[in-house]
N, C-alpha and C positions, 0 to 999 in steps of 0.2 A: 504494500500500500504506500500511496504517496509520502505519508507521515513518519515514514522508516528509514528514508532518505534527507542526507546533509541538506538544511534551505539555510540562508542568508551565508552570513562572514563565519568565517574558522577559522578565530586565531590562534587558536590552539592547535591546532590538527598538528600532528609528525608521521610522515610517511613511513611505512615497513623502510626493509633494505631493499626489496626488487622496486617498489613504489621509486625512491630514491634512483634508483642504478636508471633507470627511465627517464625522470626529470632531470638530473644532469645530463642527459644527452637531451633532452627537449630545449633546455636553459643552452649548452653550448650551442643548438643548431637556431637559436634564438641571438644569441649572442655575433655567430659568425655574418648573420643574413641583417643587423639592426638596422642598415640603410634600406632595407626593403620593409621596413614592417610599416602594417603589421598583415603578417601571413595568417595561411588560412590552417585549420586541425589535420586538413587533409598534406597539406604538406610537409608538415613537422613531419607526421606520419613516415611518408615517403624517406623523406632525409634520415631521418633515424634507423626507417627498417632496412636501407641501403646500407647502412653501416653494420648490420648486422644483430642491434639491439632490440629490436623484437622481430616474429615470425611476419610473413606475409599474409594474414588470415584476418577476416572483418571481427576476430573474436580479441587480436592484439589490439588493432585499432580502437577498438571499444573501451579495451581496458588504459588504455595511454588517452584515450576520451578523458577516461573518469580521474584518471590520476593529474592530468592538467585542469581539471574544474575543479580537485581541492587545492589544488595549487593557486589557484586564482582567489576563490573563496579563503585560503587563507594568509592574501597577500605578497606574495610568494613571487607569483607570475604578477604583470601588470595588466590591468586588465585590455588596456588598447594595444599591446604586442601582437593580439591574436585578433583575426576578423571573423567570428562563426558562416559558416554554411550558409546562412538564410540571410545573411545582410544584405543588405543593397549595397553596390559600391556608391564612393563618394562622388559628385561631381568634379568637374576641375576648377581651381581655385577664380573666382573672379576677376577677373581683369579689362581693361577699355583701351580703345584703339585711340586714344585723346583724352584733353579735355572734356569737347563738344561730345564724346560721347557717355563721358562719365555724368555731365549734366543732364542728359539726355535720361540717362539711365533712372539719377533721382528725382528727374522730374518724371519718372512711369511710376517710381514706387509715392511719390506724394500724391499722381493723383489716384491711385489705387489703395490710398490711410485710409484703414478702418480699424474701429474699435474692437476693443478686446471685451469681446463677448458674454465670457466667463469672468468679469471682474466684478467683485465682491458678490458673486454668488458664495452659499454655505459650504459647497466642496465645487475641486474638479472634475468633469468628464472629459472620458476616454470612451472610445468603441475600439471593441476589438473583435476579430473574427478568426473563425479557424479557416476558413476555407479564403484562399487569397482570393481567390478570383471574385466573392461578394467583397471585397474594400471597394471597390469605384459605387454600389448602391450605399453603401453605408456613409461614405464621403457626402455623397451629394444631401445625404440625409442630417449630415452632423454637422456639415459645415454652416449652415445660415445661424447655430450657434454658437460658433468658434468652438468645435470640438473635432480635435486629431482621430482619425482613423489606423488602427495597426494592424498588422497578420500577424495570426501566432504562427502557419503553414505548419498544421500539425503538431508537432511537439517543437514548441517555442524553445531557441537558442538561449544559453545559461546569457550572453552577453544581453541579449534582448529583456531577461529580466530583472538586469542587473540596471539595466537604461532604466527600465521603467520605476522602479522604486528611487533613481535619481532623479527623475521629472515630478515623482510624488512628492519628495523631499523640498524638490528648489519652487515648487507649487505654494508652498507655505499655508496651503487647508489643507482639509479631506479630498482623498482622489478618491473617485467610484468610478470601475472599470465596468463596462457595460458588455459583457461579453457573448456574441453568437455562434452557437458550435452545435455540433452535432450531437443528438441523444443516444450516446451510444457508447460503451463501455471505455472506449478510448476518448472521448471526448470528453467524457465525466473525469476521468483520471487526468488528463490535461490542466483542465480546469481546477480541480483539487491541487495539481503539482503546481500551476503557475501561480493560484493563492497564495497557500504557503512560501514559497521564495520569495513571492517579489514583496508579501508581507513583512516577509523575516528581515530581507533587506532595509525594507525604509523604517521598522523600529528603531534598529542601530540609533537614525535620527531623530527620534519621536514622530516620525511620521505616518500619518495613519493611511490605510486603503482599504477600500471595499470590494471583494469581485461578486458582482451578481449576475445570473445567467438572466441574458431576459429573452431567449430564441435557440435552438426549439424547447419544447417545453410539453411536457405532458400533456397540461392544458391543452398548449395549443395545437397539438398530435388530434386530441378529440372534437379540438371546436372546427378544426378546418379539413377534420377526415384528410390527414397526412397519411402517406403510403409507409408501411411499416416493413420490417425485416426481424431475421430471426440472427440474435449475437453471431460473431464469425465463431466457428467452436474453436480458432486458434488462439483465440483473444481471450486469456485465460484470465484477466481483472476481474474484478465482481462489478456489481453494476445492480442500481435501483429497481432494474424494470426487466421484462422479458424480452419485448422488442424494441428494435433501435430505427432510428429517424432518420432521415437527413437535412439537415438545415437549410438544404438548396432547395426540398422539398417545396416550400413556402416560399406563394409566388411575389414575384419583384414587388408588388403594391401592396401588399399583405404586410410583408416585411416592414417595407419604408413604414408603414402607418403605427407596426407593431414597437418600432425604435422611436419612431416621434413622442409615441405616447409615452415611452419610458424614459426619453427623455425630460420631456415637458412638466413630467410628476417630479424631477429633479427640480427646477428651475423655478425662480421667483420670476414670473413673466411681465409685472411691472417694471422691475429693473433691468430685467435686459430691453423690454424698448424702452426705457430711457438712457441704456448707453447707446442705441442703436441711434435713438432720435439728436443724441450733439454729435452724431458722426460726421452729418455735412459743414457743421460750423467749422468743425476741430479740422478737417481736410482741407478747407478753404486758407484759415487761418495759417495750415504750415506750406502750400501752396504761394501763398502770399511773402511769406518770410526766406523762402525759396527764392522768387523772383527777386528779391530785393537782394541777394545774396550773388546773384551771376553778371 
């Protein structure tokens, strides 16, 4: 079960000798490569087993997995050496062909100033999904409230949860993660495993977080006559129910309505249109002091 597995910081942790004999060759092939970092698990990987330090089998990889994630979790490793699997790369760093076009540039983002949506609401939102390909319905749904949209793409990267209890943290309320995933044995465990981490994490700071499942949902299995399945029998977790879901099940309009609402129950709806309502002022205003400035 989820709760039987290391969540947040380990500073305590001290590795066996073979744990050891592994992250010194993780650490030297980190060490030799520092101009390129930060690399990926899969490569350390590579590098290491080329040397002869573990076998070529997805059973060693797994195990140099786990022994680099307490390494991380307890300080050890840093955490940006390493890029997980599921990141997005970064773009390239910003730059202008001039002046004229650096002005150009802040005059897109002045007149594109909008408020921050989420401010001095009682906590923040987040949407998150397990299936990546719903982020662009979810986007369009979260965004008119200033609310980021993430993928966990299955089982969420240790670094991915390690981000998110830092955006909980530098948020300075409550974050309530609004998460949509599938009803199904692995999806329940997900869920359960991302709670715990990314809770465990942001205590360190006193920071709090909420994960509530708001899709799919039993309920909403019954109310919208969702198509059902029987557990994979490989999928040996326990699991609340007999049969499993899929969160894709539930159609595009359904959805949006069923995250608006669950949003909307979050939010003080008079303040946010009134941050909305001094948007045109505030835009104008730094618009203005723009011009004056070129």
């Amino acid at each position: 079960m989820p709760n039987k597995r290391p969540r947040g910081p380990q500073p305590n942790w001290r590795p066996k000798r073979e744990t050891e004999r592994v992250l010194v060759a993780v650490e030297a092939m980190l060490d030799l490569y520092a101009d390129y970092l930060p690399v990926t698990l899969r490569q350390i990987f590579y590098v290491i087993q080329g040397q002869g330090v573990l076998a070529k089998t997805q059973r060693a990889y797994k195990r140099m997995c786990e022994y680099v994630g307490m390494a991380r979790r307890s300080g050890r490793i840093p955490w940006d050496s390493i890029r997980d699997d599921r990141q997005v790369a970064a773009e390239a760093p910003l730059a202008f062909a001039g002046p004229a076009h650096f002005w150009g540039v802040v005059g897109d983002l002045a007149d594109d100033y909008r408020t921050d949506r989420q401010y001095r609401q009682s906590s923040r939102l987040e949407l998150w999904s397990e299936t990546e390909g719903m982020v662009p319905q979810l986007i369009r749904v979260g965004a008119p409230f200033g609310i980021s949209t993430y993928s966990g793409s299955g089982f969420d990267s240790l670094k991915g949860k390690h981000d998110a209890a830092e955006r909980a943290i530098a948020g300075g309320t409550r974050t309530c993660i609004l998460h949509v995933g599938d009803h199904d044995p692995s999806g329940e465990w997900m869920l359960t495993a991302l709670a715990e981490d990314v809770t465990a994490f942001a205590e360190v700071a006193g920071a709090e977080v909420e994960f509530v499942s708001i899709a799919v949902t039993p309920e909403q299995i019954a109310r919208y006559h969702l198509p059902t399945a029987l557990p994979k029998p490989t999928d040996r977790r326990s699991f609340s129910d007999t049969t499993t879901t899929q969160a894709e099940s539930l159609l595009p309009d359904v959805l949006a309505a069923i995250v608006r609402e669950e949003i909307e129950a979050r939010r003080d709806m008079d303040l946010l249109r009134e941050v909305i309502e001094r948007e045109p002022a505030e835009r104008q205003a730094v618009i203005d002091r723009l011009n004056g400035l070129r």
